[in-house]
C-alpha positions in Angstrom: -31.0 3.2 20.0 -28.6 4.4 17.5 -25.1 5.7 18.1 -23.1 8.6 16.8 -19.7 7.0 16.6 -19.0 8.3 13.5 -20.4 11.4 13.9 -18.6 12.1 16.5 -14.9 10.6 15.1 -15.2 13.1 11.9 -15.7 16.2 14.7 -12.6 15.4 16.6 -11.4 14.8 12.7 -12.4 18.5 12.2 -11.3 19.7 14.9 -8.1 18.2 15.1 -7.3 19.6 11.7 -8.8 22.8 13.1 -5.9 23.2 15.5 -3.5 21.9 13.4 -3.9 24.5 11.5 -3.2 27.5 13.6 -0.2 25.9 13.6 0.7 24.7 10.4 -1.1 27.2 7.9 -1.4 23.7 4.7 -3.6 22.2 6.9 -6.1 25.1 5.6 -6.3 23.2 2.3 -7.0 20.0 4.2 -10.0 21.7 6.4 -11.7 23.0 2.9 -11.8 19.3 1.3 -12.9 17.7 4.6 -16.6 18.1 3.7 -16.4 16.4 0.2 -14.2 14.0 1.4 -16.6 12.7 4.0 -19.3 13.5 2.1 -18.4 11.0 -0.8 -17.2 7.9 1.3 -21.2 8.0 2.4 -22.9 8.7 -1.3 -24.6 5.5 -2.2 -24.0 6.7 -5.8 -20.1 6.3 -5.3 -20.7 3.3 -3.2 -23.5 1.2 -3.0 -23.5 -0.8 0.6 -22.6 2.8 2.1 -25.5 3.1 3.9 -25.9 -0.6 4.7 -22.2 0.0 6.1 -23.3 3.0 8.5 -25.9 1.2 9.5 -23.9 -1.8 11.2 -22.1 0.9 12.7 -24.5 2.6 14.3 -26.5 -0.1 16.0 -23.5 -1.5 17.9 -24.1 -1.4 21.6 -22.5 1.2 24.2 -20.3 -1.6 26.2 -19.3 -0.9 29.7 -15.6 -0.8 28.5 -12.9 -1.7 31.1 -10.0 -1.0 29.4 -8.4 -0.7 26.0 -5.1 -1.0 25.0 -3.6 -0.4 21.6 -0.1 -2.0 22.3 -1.6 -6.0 22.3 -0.7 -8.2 19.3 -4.8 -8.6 19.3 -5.8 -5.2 19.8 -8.3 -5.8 22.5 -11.4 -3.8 23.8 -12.0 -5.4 27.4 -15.4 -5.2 28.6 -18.4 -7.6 29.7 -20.6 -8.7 27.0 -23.7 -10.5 27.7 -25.1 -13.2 25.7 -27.5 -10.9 23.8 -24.4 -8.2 23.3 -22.5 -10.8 21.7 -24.9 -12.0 19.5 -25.5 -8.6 18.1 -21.9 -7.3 17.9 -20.9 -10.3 16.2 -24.0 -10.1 14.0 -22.9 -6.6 12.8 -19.2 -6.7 12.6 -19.7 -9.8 10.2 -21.9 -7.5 8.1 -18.4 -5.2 8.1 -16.6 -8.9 6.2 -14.1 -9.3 4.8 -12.0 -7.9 8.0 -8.3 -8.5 6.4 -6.0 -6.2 8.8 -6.1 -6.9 12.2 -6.5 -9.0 14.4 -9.4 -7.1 17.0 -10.7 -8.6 20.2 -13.9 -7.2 21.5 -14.9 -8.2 25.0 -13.0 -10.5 27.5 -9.8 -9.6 28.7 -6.3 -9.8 27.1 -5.3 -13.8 26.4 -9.0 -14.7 26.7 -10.5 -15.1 23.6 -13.2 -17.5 25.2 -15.2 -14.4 27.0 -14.9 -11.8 24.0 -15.2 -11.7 20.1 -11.7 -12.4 18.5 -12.2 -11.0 14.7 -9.4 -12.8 13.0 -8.5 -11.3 10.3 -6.7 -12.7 6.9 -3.6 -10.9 7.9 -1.8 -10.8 11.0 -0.8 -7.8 10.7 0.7 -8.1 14.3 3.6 -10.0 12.3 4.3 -6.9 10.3 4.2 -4.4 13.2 6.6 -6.8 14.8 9.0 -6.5 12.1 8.8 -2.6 11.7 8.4 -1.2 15.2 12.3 -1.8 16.7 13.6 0.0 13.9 11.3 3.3 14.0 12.4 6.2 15.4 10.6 6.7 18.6 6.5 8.2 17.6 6.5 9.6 20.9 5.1 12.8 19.9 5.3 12.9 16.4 2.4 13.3 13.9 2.1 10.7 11.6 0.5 9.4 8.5 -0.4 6.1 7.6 -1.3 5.7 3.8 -3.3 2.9 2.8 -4.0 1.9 6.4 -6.8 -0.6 5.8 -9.8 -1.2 9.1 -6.6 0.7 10.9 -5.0 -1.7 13.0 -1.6 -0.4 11.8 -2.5 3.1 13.1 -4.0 1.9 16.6 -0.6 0.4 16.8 0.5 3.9 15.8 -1.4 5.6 18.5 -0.2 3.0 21.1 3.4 3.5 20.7 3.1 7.4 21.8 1.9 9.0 18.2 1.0 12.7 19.0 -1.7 12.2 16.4 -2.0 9.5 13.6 -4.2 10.4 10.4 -5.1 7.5 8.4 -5.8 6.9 4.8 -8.0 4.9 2.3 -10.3 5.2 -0.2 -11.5 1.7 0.9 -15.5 2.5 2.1 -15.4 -0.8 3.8 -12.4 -0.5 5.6 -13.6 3.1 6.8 -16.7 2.1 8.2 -14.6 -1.2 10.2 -12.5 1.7 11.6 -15.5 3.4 12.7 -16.7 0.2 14.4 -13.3 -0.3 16.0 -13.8 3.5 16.9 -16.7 2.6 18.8 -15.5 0.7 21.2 -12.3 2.1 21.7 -14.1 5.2 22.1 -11.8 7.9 23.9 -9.2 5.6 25.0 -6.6 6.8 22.8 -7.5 10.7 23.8 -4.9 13.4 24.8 -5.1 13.2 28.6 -3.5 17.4 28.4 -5.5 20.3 27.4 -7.8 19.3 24.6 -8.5 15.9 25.3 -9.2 15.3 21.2 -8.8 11.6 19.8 -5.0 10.8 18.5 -6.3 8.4 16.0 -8.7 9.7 12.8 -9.5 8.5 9.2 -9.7 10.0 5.8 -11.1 8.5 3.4 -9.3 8.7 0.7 -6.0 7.8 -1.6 -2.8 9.8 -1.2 -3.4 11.6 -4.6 -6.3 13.5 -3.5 -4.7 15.0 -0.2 -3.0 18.5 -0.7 0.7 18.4 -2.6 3.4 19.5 -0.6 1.8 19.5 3.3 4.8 19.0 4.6 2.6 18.3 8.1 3.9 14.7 9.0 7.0 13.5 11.1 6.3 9.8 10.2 4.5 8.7 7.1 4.1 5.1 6.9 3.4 3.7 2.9 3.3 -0.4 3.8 1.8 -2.6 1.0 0.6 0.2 -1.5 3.8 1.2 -3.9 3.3 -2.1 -5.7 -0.5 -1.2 -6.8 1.6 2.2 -8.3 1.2 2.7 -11.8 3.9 5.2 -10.8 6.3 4.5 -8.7 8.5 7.9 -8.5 5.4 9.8 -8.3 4.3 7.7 -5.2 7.2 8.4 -3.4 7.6 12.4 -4.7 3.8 11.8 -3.0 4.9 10.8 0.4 7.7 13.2 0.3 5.8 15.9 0.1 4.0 15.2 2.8 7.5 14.7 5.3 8.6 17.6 7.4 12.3 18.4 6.6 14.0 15.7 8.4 11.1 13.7 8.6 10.9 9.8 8.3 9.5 7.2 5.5 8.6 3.9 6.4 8.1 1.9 3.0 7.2 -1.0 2.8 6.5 -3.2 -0.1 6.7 -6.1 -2.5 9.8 -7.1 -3.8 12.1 -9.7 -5.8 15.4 -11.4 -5.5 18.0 -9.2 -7.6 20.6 -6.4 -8.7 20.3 -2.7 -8.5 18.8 -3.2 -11.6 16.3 -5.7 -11.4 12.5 -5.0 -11.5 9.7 -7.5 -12.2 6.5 -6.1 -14.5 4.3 -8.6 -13.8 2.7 -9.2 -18.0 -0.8 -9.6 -16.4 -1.5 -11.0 -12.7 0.5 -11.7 -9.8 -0.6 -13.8 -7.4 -4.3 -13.2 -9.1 -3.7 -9.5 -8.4 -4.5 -7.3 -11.6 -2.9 -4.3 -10.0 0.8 -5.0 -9.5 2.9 -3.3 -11.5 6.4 -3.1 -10.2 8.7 -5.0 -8.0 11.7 -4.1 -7.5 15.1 -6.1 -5.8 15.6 -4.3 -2.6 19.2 -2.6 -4.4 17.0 -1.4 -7.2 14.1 0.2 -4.3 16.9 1.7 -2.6 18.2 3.5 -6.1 14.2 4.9 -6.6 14.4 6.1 -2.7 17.7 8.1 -3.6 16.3 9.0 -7.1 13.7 10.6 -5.3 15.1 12.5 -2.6 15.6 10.5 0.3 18.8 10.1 1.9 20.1 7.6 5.0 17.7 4.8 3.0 18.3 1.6 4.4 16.5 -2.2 4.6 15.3 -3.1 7.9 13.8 -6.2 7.0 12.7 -9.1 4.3 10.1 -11.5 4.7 8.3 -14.2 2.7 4.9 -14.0 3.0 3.7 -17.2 5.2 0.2 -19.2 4.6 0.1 -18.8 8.4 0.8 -14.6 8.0 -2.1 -14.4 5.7 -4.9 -16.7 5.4 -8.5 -17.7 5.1 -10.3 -17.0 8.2 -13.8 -17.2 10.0 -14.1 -13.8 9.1 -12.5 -13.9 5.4 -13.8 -16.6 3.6 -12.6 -15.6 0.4 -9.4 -17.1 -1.2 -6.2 -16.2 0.2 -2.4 -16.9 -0.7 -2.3 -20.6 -0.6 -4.8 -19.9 -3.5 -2.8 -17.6 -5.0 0.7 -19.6 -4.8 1.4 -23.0 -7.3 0.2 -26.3 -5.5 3.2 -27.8 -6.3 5.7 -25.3 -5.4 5.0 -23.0 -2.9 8.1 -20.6 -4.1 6.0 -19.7 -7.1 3.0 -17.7 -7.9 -0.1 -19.3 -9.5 1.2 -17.6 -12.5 5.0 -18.6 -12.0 6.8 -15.4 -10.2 8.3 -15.6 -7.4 6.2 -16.1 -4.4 5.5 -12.6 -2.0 8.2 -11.3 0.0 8.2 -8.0 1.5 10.8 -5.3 2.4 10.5 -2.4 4.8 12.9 0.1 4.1 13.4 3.7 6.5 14.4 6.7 4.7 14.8 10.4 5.6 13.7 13.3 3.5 
């Protein structure tokens, strides 16, 4: 028997955006793309494995779930899974690879990886959350966006810390239909438990260019690991501000280099095998663009080099990773000579 998990996520979608509107009269604009937005993450002429995609979601089992909680490192579903439950829920999330933000835990309880399915993902993206969440501002409340939020563990994480409501974003057809798995079994968990009862957490399906300009409908808006990919940086961030309620918050995080207010890296053609970095700033430099832009009160929270334990090969990412990207005989460097990943998160106010 087939489910309607992601039939049912794009209603509370609708209707989220539904209320949210008689409230805040630009989310209108949002309401009227909805239908084309959904619509094309599904078209198997935009994206060939589409249906192959909703079709792994849709066959997962209804699991007698005991409880799910979205503030574990491992974001864990705990339930009971029988041997034929696993078999299948394994056999259909691996249709979902390459899983890269996470990690999940399906089945089992909390610490017991033995009894459940533990999707370990290239990225612990645990290790990031770590290293952003003590210098947020409290989500308690607030709505927030997360811009190139990946299968969504990020935004779960959102959702767990208090987020009134957390819209995510990502033109990424795979990653949409691993939310929707994700959805499944976390299935109304993460509901209001006042009045409406609607899901916090939802999923559009598409870049940050293609929502409406100026929403101004977000108290948080999170941009971690997608300015880099930027053709335009300023325009990236003029993006995200527009979306900010006055006095709202920016969460940035990105790529960045050792350096003066004045130092940026154009990578000539690939970094770290990536064809789609363009610009990495020093952190003085990022903090110039943030002002440039609008921002004010910017400030660096944290900088990290990227670990071959933070992201990896995996079980369920079997393609190469960053000890493949970095030189074999001096992990500082790229494969092509820059200097090896490290990320900033930076907090600004608009």
């Amino acid at each position: 028997m087939l489910n309607d998990t992601i039939t049912h996520a794009e209603r509370e979608l609708y209707l989220t955006l539904l209320e949210l509107a008689q409230q805040q009269p630009s989310a209108y604009e949002w309401l009227t793309r909805l239908p084309t937005w959904l619509n094309d993450i599904k078209d198997k002429a935009n994206y060939a494995h589409a249906p192959a995609y909703q079709a792994s979601v849709a066959r997962l089992p209804q699991l007698a779930v005991n409880h799910v909680d979205l503030n574990s490192d491992i974001l864990t579903i705990e339930a009971s899974l029988n041997e034929s439950q696993r078999k299948q829920t394994t056999a259909l999330l691996k249709q979902l690879m390459p899983w890269r933000k996470g990690p999940f835990q399906i089945g089992g309880q909390i610490g017991d990886d033995e009894s459940g399915i533990k999707i370990d993902t290239e990225w612990h993206s645990d290790w990031k959350w770590q290293r952003v969440a003590p210098h947020l501002s409290r989500l308690d409340g607030r709505r927030v966006l997360d811009v190139g939020g990946g299968s969504g563990y990020h935004g779960w994480r959102m959702a767990g810390a208090g987020a009134d409501t957390v819209i995510i974003i990502d033109p990424s057809c795979l990653f949409y239909h691993q939310f929707m798995a994700i959805r499944h079994f976390v299935g109304s968990a993460d509901a209001h438990t006042h009045n409406t009862g609607r899901y916090r957490t939802h999923y559009i399906p598409v870049p940050l260019e293609a929502l409406p300009e100026h929403s101004q409908l977000f108290d948080t808006v999170f941009s971690m690991g997608v300015l880099y990919h930027r053709q335009s940086p300023f325009e990236h961030l003029q993006q995200l501000k527009g979306q900010l309620v006055k006095g709202g918050e920016l969460v940035l995080e990105t790529l960045v280099i050792e350096g003066d207010a004045n130092t940026v890296l154009v990578p000539h053609d690939r970094y770290a095998q990536m064809n789609n970095v363009y610009f990495l700033p020093s952190v003085a430099a990022l903090i110039g663009w943030l002002e440039k832009a609008g921002f004010s009160e910017v400030r660096c929270v944290d900088v990290a080099v990227t670990s071959m334990k933070e992201q990896r090969k995996t079980e369920w990412m079997t393609y190469h990773s960053l000890a493949d990207f970095l030189d074999p005989n001096d992990s500082t460097k790229t494969i092509e000579g820059y200097p090896a990943p490290m990320r900033a998160t930076l907090i600004a106010k608009k």
